[in-house]
C-alpha positions as YAML, in Angstrom:
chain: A
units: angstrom
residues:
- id: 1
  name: UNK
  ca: [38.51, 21.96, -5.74]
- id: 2
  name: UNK
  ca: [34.68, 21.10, -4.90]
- id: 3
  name: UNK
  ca: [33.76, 18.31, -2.94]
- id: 4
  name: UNK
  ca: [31.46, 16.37, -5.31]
- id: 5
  name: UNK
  ca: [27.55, 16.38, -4.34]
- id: 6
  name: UNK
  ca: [26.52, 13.99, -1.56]
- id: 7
  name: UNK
  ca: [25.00, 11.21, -3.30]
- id: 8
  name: UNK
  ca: [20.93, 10.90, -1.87]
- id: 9
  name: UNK
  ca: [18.63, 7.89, -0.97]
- id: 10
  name: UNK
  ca: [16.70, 9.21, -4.31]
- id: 11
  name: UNK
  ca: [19.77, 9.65, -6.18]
- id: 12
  name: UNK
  ca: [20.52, 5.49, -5.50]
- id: 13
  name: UNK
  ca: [17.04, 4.54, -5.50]
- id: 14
  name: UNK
  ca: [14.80, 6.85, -7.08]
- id: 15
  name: UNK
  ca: [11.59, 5.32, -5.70]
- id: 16
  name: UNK
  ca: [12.86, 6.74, -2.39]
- id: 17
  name: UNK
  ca: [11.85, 10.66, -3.83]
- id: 18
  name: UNK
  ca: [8.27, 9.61, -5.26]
- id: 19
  name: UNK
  ca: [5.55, 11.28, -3.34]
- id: 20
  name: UNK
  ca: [1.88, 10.71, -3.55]
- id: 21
  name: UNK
  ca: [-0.38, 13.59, -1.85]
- id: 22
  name: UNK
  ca: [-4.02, 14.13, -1.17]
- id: 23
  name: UNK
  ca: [-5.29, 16.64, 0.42]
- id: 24
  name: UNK
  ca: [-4.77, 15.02, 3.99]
- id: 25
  name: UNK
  ca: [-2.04, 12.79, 3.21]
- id: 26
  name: UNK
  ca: [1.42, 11.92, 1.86]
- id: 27
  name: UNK
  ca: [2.31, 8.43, 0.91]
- id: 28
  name: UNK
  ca: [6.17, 7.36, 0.19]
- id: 29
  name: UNK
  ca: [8.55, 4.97, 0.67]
- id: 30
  name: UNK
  ca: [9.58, 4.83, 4.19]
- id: 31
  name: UNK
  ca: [13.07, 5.37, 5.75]
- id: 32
  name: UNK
  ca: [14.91, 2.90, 7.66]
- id: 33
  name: UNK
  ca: [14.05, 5.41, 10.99]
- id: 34
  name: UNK
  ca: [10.38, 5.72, 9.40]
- id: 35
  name: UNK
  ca: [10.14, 2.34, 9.70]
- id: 36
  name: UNK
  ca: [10.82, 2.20, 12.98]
- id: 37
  name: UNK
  ca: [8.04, 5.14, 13.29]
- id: 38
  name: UNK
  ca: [5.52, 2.27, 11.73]
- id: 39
  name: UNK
  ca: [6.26, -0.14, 14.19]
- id: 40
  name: UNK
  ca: [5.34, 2.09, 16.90]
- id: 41
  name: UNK
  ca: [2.10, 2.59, 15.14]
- id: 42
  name: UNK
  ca: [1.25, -0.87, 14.44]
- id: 43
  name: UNK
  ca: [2.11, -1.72, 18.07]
- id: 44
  name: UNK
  ca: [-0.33, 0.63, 19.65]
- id: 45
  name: UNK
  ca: [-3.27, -1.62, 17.63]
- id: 46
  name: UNK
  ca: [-4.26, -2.28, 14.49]
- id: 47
  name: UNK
  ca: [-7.13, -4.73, 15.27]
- id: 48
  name: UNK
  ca: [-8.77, -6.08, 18.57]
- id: 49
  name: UNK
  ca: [-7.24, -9.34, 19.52]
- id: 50
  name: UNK
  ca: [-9.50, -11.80, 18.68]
- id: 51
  name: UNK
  ca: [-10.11, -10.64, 15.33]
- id: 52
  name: UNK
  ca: [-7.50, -10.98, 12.05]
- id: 53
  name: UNK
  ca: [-8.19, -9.17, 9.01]
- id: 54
  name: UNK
  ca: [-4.96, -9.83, 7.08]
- id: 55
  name: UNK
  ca: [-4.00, -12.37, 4.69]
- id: 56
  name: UNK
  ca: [-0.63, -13.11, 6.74]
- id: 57
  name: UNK
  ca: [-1.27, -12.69, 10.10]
- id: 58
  name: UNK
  ca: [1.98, -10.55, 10.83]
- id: 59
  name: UNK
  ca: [0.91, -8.78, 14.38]
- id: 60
  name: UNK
  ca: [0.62, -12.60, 16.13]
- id: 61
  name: UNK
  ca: [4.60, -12.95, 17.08]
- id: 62
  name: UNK
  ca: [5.46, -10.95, 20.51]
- id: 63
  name: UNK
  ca: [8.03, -9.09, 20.88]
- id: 64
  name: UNK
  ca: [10.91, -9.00, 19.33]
- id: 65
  name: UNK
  ca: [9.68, -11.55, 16.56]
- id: 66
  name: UNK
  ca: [7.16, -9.02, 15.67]
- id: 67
  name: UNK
  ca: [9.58, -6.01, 15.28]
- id: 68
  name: UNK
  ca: [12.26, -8.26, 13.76]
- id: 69
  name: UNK
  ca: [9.81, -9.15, 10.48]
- id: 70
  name: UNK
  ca: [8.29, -6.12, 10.43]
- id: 71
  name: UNK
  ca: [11.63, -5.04, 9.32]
- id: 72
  name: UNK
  ca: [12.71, -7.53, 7.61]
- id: 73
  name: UNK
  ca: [9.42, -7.13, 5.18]
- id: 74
  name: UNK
  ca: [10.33, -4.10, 3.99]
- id: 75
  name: UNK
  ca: [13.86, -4.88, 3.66]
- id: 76
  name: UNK
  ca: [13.27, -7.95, 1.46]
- id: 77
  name: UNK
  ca: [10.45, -6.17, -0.18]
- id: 78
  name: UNK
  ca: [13.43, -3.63, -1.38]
- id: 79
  name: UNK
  ca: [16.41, -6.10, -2.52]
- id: 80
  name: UNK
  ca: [14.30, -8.36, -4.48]
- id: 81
  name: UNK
  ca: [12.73, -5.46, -6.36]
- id: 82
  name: UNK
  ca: [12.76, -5.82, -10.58]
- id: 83
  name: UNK
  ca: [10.48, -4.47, -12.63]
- id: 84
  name: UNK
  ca: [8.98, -7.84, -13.65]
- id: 85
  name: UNK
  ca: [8.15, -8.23, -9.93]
- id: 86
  name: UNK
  ca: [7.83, -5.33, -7.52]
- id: 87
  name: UNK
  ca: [5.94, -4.24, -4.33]
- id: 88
  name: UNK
  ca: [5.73, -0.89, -2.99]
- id: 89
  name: UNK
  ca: [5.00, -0.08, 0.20]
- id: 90
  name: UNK
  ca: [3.84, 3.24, 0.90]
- id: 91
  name: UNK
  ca: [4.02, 4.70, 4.52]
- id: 92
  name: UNK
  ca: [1.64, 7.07, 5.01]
- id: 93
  name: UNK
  ca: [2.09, 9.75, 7.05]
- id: 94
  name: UNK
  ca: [-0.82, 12.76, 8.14]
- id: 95
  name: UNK
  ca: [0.91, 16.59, 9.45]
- id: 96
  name: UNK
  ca: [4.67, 14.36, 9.10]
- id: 97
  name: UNK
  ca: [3.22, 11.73, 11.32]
- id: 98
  name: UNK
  ca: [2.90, 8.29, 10.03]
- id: 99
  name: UNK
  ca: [-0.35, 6.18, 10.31]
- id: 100
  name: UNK
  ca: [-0.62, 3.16, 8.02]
- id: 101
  name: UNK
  ca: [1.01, 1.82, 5.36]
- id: 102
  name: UNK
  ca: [-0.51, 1.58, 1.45]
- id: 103
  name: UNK
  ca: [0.79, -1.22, -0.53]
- id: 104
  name: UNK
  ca: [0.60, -2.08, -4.22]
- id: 105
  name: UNK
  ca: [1.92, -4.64, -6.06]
- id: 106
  name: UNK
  ca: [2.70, -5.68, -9.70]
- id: 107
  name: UNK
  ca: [3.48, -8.41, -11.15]
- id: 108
  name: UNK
  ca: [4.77, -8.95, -15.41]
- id: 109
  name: UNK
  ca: [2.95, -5.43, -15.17]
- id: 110
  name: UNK
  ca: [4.54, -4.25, -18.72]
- id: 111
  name: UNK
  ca: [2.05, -7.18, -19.85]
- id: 112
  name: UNK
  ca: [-0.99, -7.37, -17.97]
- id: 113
  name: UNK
  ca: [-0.90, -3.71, -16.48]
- id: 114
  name: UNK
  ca: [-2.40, -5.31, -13.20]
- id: 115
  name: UNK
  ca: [-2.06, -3.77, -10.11]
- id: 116
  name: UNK
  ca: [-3.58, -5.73, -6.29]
- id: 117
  name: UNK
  ca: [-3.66, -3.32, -3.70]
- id: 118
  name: UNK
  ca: [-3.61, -3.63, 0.51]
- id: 119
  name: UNK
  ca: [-3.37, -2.02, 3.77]
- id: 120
  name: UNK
  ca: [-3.35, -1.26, 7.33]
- id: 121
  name: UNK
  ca: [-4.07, 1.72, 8.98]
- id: 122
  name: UNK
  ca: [-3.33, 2.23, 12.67]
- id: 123
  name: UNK
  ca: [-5.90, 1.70, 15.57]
- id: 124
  name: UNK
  ca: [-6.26, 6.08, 16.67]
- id: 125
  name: UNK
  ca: [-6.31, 6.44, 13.13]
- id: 126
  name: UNK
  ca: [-9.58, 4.58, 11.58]
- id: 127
  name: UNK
  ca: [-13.10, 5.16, 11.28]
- id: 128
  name: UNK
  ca: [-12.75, 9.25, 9.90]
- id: 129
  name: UNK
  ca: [-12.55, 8.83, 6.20]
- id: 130
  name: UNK
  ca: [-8.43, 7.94, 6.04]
- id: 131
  name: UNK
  ca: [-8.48, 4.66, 4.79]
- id: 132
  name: UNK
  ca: [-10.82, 5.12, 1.84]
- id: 133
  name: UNK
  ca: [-8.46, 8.27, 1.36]
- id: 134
  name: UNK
  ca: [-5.35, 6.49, 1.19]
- id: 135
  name: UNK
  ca: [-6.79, 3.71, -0.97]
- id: 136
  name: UNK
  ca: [-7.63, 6.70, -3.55]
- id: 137
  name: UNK
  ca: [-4.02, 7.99, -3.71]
- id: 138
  name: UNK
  ca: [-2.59, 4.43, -4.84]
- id: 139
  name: UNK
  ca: [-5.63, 3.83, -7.12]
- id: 140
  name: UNK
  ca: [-4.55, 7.44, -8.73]
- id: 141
  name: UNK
  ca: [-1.02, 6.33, -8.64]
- id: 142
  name: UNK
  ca: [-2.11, 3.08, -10.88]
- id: 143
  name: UNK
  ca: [-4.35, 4.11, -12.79]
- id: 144
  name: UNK
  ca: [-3.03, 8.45, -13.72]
- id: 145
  name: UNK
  ca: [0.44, 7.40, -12.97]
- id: 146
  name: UNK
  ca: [1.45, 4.04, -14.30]
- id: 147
  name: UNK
  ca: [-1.73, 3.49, -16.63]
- id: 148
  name: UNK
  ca: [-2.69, 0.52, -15.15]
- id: 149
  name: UNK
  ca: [-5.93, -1.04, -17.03]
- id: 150
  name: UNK
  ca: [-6.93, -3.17, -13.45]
- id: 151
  name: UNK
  ca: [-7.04, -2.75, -10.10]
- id: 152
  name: UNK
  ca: [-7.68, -5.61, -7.95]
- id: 153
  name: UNK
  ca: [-8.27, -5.89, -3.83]
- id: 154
  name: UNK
  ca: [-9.35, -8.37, -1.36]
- id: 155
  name: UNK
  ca: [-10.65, -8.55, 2.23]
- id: 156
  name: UNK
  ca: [-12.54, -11.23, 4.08]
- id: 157
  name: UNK
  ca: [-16.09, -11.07, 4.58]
- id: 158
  name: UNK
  ca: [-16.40, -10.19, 7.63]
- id: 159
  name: UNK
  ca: [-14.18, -6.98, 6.89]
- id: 160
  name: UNK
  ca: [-17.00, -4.49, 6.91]
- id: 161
  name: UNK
  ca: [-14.26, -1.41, 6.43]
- id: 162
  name: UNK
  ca: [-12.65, -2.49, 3.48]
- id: 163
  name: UNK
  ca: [-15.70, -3.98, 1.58]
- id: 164
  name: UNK
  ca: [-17.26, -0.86, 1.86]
- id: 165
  name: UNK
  ca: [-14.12, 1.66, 1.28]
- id: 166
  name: UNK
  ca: [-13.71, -1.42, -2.44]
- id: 167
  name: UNK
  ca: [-17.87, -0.35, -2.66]
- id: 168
  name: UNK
  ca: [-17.60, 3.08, -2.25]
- id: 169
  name: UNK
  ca: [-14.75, 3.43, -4.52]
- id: 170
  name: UNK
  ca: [-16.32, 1.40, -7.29]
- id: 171
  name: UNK
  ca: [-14.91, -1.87, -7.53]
- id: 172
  name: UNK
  ca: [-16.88, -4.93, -8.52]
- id: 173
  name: UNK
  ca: [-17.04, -8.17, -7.06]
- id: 174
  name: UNK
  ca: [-14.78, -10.95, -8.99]
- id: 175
  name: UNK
  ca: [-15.54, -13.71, -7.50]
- id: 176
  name: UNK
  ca: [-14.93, -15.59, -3.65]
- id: 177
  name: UNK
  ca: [-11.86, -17.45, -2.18]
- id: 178
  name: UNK
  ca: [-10.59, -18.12, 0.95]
- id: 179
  name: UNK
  ca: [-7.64, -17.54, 3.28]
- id: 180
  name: UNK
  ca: [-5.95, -18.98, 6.55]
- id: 181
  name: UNK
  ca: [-3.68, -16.58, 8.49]
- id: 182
  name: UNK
  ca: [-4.12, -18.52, 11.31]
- id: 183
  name: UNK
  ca: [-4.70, -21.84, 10.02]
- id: 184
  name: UNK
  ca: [-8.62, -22.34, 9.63]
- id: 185
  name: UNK
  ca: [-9.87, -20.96, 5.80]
- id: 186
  name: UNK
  ca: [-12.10, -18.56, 5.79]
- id: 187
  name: UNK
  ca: [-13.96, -16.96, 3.03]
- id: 188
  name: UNK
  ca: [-12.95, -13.66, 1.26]
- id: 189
  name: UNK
  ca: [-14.27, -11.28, -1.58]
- id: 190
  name: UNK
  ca: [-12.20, -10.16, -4.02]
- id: 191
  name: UNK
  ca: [-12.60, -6.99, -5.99]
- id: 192
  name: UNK
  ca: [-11.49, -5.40, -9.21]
- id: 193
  name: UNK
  ca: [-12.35, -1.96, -10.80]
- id: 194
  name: UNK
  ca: [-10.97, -1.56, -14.45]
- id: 195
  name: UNK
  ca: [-9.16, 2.02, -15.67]
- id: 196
  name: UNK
  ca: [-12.60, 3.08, -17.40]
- id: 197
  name: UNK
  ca: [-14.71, 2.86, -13.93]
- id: 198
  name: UNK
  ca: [-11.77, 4.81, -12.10]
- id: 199
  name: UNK
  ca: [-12.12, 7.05, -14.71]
- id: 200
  name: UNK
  ca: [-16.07, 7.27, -14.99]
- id: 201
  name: UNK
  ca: [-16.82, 9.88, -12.19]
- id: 202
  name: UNK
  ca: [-14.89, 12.54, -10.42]
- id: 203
  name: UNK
  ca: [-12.27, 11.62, -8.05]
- id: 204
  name: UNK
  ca: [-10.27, 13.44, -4.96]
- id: 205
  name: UNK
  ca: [-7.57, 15.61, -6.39]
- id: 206
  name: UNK
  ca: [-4.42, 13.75, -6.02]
- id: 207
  name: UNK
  ca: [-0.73, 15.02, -7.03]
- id: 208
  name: UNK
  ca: [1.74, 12.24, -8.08]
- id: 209
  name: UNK
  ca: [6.10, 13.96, -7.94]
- id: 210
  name: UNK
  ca: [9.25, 12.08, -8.93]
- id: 211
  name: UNK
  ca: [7.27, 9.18, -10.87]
- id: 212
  name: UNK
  ca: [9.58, 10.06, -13.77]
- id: 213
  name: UNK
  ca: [12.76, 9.02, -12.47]
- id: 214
  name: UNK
  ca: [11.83, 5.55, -11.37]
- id: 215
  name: UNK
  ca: [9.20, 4.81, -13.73]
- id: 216
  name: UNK
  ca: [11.23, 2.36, -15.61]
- id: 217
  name: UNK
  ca: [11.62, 0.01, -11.93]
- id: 218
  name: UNK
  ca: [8.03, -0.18, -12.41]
- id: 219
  name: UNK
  ca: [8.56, -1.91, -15.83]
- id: 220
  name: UNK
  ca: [5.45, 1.11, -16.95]
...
């Protein structure tokens, strides 16, 4: 008699076999060991010291605080999944190696087909061209992919990278607000490009696999 078929990661939880690929880069949901990878990444520097460019200032806590809700994020981002509510966050990884993590996020997205996107990419990693890169692939992934009619972003003013990657993509400015990740506001811009301006010039070739099978945890 056969032994029945091992039963996958993307057999259980179908988002684990999605793949998003440009012609650098592969984004997907990250293993448990792959996780493990990003800390390693995001420990080697993400940002000088001094300087915060996150909404939540996760890298503050030392060691093992750091490490322990670094995990825990992703963990939590996976068990209180639905389709009403979901984030994904997308490792991405350059030659098998991983470098950053790509975000997106949708919430009541059957109604408003809304997507806010964000990211980190690792210190040895920025400044040649991967970050605007990465940000293309999820954009694709909304907008080709799920048919999202928004896209929406943030950063702080003082983020000269991402302003200019949310520029130099498209976006638009929607409006001003403020955050404090380490307890003193400070101003941000927020951004928004709609389905027709993604789709009113030529883009990066990106391929999009195994959307099918979990489209429906995406409530698209």
């Amino acid at each position: 008699m056969d032994a029945p078929d091992r039963t996958t990661l993307a057999d259980a939880w179908p988002i684990f076999g999605l793949r998003v690929r440009t012609e650098r880069l592969e984004l997907r949901l990250p293993t448990d060991d792959e996780i493990l990878a990003l800390i390693d990444v995001a420990k080697a520097g993400i940002h000088a010291p001094e300087e915060m460019p996150f909404g939540v200032a996760f890298t503050d806590p030392p060691s093992p605080e750091f490490e322990q809700g670094f995990v825990q994020h992703h963990w939590s981002i996976r068990g209180n999944w639905t389709p009403e509510a979901w984030q994904l966050n997308l490792g991405v990884f350059h030659d098998g190696s991983p470098m950053g993590s790509q975000s997106i996020h949708g919430k009541q997205f059957a109604i408003y087909r809304t997507v806010d996107t964000g990211s980190w990419l690792g210190a040895a990693y920025q400044g040649q061209g991967f970050g605007k890169e990465m940000r293309t692939a999820v954009l694709a992934f909304a907008f080709d992919g799920l048919g999202a009619r928004y896209a929406e972003s943030g950063a702080f003013t003082d983020n000269d990278r991402s302003n200019a990657v949310s520029r130099a993509l498209g976006y638009e400015e929607n409006g001003r607000s403020e955050l404090a990740p380490r307890g003193e506001p400070r101003p941000t811009i927020n951004w928004r490009m709609s389905a027709e301006a993604w789709r009113s010039r030529e883009r990066p070739p990106v391929t999009i696999e195994g959307l099918d099978a979990c489209r429906v945890l995406f409530g698209a």
